[in-house]
N, CA, C and O atoms as a GROMACS GRO file, in nm:
protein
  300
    1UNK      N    1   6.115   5.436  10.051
    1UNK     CA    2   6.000   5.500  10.113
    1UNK      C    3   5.925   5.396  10.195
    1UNK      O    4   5.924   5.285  10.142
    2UNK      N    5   5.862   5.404  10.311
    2UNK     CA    6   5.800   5.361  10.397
    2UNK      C    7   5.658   5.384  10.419
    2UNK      O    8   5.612   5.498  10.430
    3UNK      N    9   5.598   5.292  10.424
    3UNK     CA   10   5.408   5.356  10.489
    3UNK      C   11   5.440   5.455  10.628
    3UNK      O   12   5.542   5.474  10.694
    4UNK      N   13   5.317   5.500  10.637
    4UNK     CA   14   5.271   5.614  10.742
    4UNK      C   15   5.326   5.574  10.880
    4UNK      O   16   5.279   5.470  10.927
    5UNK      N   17   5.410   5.634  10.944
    5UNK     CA   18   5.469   5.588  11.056
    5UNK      C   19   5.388   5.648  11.188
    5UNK      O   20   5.446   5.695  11.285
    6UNK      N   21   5.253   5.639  11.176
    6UNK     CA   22   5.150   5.694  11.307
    6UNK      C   23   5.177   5.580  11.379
    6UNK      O   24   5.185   5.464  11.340
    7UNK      N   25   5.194   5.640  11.519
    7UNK     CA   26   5.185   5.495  11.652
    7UNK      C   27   5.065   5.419  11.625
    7UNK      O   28   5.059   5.296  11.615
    8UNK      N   29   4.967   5.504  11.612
    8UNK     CA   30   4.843   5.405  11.626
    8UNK      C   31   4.814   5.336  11.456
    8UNK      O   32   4.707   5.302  11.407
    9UNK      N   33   4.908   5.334  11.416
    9UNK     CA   34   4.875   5.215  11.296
    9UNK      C   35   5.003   5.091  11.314
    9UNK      O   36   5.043   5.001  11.240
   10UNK      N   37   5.032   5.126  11.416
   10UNK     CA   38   5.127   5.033  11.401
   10UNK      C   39   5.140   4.917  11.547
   10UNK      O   40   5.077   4.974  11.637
   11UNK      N   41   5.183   4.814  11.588
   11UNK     CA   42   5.232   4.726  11.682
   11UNK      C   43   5.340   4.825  11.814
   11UNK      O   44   5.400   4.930  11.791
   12UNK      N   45   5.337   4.770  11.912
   12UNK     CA   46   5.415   4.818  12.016
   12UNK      C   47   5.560   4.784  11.986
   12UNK      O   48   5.652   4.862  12.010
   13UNK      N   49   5.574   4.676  11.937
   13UNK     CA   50   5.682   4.625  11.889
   13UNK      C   51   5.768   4.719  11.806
   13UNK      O   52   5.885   4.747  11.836
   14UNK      N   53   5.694   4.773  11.686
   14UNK     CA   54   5.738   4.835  11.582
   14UNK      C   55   5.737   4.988  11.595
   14UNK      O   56   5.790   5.059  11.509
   15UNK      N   57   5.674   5.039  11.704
   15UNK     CA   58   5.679   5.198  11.729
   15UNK      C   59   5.773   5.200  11.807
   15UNK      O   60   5.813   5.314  11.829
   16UNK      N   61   5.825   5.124  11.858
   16UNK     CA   62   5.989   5.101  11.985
   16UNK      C   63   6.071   5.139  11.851
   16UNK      O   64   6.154   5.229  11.839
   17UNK      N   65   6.030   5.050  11.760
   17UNK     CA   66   6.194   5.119  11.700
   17UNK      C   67   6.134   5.179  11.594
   17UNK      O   68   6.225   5.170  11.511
   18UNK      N   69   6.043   5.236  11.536
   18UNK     CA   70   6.020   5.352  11.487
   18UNK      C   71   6.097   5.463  11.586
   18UNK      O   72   6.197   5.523  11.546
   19UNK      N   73   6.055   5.479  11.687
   19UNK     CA   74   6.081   5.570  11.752
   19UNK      C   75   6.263   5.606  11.788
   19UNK      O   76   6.316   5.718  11.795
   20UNK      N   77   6.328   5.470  11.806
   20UNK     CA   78   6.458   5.421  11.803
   20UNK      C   79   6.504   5.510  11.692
   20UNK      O   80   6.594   5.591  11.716
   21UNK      N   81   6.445   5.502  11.564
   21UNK     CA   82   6.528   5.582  11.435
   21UNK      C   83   6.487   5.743  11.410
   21UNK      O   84   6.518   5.823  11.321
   22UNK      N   85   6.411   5.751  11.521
   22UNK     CA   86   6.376   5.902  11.512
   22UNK      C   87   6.442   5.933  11.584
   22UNK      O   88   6.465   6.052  11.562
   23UNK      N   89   6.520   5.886  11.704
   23UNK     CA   90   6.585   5.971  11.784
   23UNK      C   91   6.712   5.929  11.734
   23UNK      O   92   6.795   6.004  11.785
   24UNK      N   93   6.767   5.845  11.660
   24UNK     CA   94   6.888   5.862  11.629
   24UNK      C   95   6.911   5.959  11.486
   24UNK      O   96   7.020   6.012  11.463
   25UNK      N   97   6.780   5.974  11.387
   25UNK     CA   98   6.811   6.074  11.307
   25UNK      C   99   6.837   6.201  11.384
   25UNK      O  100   6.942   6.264  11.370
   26UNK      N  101   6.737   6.240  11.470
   26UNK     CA  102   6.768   6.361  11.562
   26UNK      C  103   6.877   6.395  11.626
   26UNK      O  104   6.907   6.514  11.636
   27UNK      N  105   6.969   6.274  11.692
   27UNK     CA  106   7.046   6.262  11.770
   27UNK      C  107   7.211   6.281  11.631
   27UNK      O  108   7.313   6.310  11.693
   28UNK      N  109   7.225   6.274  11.543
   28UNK     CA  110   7.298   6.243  11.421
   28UNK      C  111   7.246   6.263  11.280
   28UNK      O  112   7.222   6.183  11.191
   29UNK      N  113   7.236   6.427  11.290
   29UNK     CA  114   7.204   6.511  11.190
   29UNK      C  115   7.242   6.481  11.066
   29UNK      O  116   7.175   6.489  10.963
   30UNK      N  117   7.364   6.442  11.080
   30UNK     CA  118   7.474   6.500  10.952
   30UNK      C  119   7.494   6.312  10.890
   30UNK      O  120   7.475   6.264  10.778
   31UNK      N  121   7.538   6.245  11.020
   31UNK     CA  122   7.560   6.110  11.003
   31UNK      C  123   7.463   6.000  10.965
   31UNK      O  124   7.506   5.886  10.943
   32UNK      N  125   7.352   6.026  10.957
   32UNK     CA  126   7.257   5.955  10.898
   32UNK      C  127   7.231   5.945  10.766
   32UNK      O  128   7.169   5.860  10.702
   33UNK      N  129   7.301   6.066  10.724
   33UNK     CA  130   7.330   6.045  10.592
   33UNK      C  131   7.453   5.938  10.527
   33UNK      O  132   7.487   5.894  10.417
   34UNK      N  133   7.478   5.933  10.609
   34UNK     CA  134   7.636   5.814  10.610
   34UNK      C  135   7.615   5.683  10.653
   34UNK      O  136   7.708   5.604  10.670
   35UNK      N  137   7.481   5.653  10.673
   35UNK     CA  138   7.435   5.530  10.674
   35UNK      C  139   7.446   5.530  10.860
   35UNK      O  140   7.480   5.417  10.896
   36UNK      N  141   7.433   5.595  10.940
   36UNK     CA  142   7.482   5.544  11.090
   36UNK      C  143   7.333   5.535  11.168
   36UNK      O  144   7.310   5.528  11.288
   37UNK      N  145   7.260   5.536  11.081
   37UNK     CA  146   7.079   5.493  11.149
   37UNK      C  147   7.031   5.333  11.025
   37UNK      O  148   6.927   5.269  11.014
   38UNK      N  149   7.138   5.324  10.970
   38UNK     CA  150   7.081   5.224  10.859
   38UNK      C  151   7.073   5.065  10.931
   38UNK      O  152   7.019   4.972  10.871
   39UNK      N  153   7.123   5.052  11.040
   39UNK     CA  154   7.098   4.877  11.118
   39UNK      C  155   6.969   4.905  11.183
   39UNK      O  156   6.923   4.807  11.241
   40UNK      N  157   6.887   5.031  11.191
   40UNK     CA  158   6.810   5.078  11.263
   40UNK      C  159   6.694   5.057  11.207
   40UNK      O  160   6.603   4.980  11.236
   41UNK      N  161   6.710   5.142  11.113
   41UNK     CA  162   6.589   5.149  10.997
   41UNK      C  163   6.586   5.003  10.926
   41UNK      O  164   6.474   4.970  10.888
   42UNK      N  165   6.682   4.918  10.905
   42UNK     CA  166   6.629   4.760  10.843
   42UNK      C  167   6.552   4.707  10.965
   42UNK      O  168   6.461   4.625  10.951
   43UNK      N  169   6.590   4.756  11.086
   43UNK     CA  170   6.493   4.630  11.142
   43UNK      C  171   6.341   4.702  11.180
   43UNK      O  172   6.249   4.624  11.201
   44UNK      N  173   6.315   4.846  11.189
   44UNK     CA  174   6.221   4.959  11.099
   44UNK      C  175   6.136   4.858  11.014
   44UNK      O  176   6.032   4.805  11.052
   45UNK      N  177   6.210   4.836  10.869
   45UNK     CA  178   6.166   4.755  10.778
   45UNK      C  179   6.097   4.641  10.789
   45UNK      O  180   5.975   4.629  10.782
   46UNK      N  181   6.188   4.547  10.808
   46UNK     CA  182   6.129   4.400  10.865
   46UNK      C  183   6.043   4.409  10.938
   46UNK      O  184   5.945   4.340  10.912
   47UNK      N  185   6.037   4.492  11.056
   47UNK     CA  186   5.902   4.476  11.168
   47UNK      C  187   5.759   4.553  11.082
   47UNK      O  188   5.645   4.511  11.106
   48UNK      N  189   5.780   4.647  11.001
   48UNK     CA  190   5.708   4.693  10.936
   48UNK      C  191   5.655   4.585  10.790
   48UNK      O  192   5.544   4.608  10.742
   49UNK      N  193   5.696   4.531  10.761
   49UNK     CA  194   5.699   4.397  10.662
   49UNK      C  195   5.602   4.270  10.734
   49UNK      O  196   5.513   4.202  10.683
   50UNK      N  197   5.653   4.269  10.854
   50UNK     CA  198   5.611   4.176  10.956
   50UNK      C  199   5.464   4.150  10.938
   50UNK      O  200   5.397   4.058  10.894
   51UNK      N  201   5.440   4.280  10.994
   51UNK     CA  202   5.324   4.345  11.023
   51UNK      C  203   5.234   4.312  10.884
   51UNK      O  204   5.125   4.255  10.874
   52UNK      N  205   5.306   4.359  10.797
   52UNK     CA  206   5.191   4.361  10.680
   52UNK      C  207   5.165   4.256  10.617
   52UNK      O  208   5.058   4.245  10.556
   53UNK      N  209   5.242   4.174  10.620
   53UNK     CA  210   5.204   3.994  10.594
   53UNK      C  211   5.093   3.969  10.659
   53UNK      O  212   4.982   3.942  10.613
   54UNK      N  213   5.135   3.981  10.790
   54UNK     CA  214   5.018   3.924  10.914
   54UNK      C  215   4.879   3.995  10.854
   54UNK      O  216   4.786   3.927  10.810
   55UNK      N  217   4.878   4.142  10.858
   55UNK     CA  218   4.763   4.187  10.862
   55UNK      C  219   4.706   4.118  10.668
   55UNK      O  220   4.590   4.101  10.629
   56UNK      N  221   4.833   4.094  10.590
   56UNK     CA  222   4.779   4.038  10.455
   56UNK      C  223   4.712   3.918  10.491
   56UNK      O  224   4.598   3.912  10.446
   57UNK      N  225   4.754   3.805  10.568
   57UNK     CA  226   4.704   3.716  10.582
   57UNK      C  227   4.614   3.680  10.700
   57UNK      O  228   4.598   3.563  10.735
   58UNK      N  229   4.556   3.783  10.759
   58UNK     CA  230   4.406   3.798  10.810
   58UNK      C  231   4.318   3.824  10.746
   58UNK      O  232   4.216   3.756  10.732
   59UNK      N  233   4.348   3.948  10.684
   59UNK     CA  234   4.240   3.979  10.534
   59UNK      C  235   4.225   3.863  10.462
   59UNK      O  236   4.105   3.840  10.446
   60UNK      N  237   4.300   3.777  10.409
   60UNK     CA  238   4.293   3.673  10.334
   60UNK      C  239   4.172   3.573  10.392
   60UNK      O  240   4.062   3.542  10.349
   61UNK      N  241   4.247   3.538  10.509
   61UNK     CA  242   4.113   3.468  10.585
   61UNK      C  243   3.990   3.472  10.602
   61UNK      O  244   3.910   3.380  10.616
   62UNK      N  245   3.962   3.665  10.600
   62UNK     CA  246   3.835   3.736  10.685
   62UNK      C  247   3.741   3.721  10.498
   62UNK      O  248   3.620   3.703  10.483
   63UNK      N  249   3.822   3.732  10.411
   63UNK     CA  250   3.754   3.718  10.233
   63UNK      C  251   3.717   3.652  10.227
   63UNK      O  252   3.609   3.651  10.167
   64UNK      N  253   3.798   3.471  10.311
   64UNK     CA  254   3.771   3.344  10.238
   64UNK      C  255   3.640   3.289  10.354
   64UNK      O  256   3.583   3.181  10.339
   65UNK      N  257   3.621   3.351  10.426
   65UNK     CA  258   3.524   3.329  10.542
   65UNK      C  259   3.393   3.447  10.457
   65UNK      O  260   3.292   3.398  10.407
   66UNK      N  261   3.407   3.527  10.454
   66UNK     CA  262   3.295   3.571  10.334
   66UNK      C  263   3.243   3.518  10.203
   66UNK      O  264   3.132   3.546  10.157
   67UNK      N  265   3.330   3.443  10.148
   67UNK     CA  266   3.328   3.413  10.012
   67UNK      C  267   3.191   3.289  10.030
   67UNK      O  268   3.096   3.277   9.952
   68UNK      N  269   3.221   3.195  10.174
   68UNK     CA  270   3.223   3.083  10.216
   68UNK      C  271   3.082   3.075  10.226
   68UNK      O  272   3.000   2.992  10.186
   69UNK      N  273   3.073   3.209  10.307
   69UNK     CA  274   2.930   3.223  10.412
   69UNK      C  275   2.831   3.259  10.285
   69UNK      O  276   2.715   3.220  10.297
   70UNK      N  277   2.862   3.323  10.176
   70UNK     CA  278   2.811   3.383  10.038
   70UNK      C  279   2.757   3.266   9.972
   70UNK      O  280   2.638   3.254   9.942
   71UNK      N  281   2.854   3.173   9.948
   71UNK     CA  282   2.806   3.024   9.894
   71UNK      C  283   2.726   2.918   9.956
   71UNK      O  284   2.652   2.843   9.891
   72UNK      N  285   2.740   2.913  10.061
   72UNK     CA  286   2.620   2.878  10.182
   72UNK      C  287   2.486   2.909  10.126
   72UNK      O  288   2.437   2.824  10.052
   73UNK      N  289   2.422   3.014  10.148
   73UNK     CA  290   2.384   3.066  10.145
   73UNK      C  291   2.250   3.103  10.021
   73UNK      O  292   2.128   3.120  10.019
   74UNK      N  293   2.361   3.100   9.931
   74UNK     CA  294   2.273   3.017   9.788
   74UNK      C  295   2.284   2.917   9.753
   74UNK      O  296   2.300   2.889   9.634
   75UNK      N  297   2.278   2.826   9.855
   75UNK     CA  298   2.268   2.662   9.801
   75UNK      C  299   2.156   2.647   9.916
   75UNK      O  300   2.100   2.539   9.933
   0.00000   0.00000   0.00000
């Protein structure tokens, strides 16, 4: 299972081939069940993985820049 595949939550990068595995499920009804969208959907994955590191390790930053400004603050 995969997160929410909306364009607008995602990179330009990664809605290219979101979109890539929607038209080959469409395009290969029967055969996608046979694995013939599966080189498609891993890289689906990874760019979607990509993504969520990055956005993990902005959040990480944007906490430790709060945490920071918090301790400041009462000293």
């Amino acid at each position: 299972m995969h997160p929410d595949l909306s364009p607008h939550l995602h990179t330009e990068e990664c809605n290219l081939v979101i979109s890539l595995l929607k038209k080959c499920h469409k395009e290969h009804n029967i055969l996608k069940f046979f694995g013939h969208c599966n080189d498609i959907d891993r890289e689906m994955r990874k760019c979607l993985r990509k993504e969520y590191e990055e956005n993990r390790a902005r959040n990480k930053e944007k906490r430790q820049r709060i945490i920071n400004a918090h301790k400041n603050r009462e000293k």
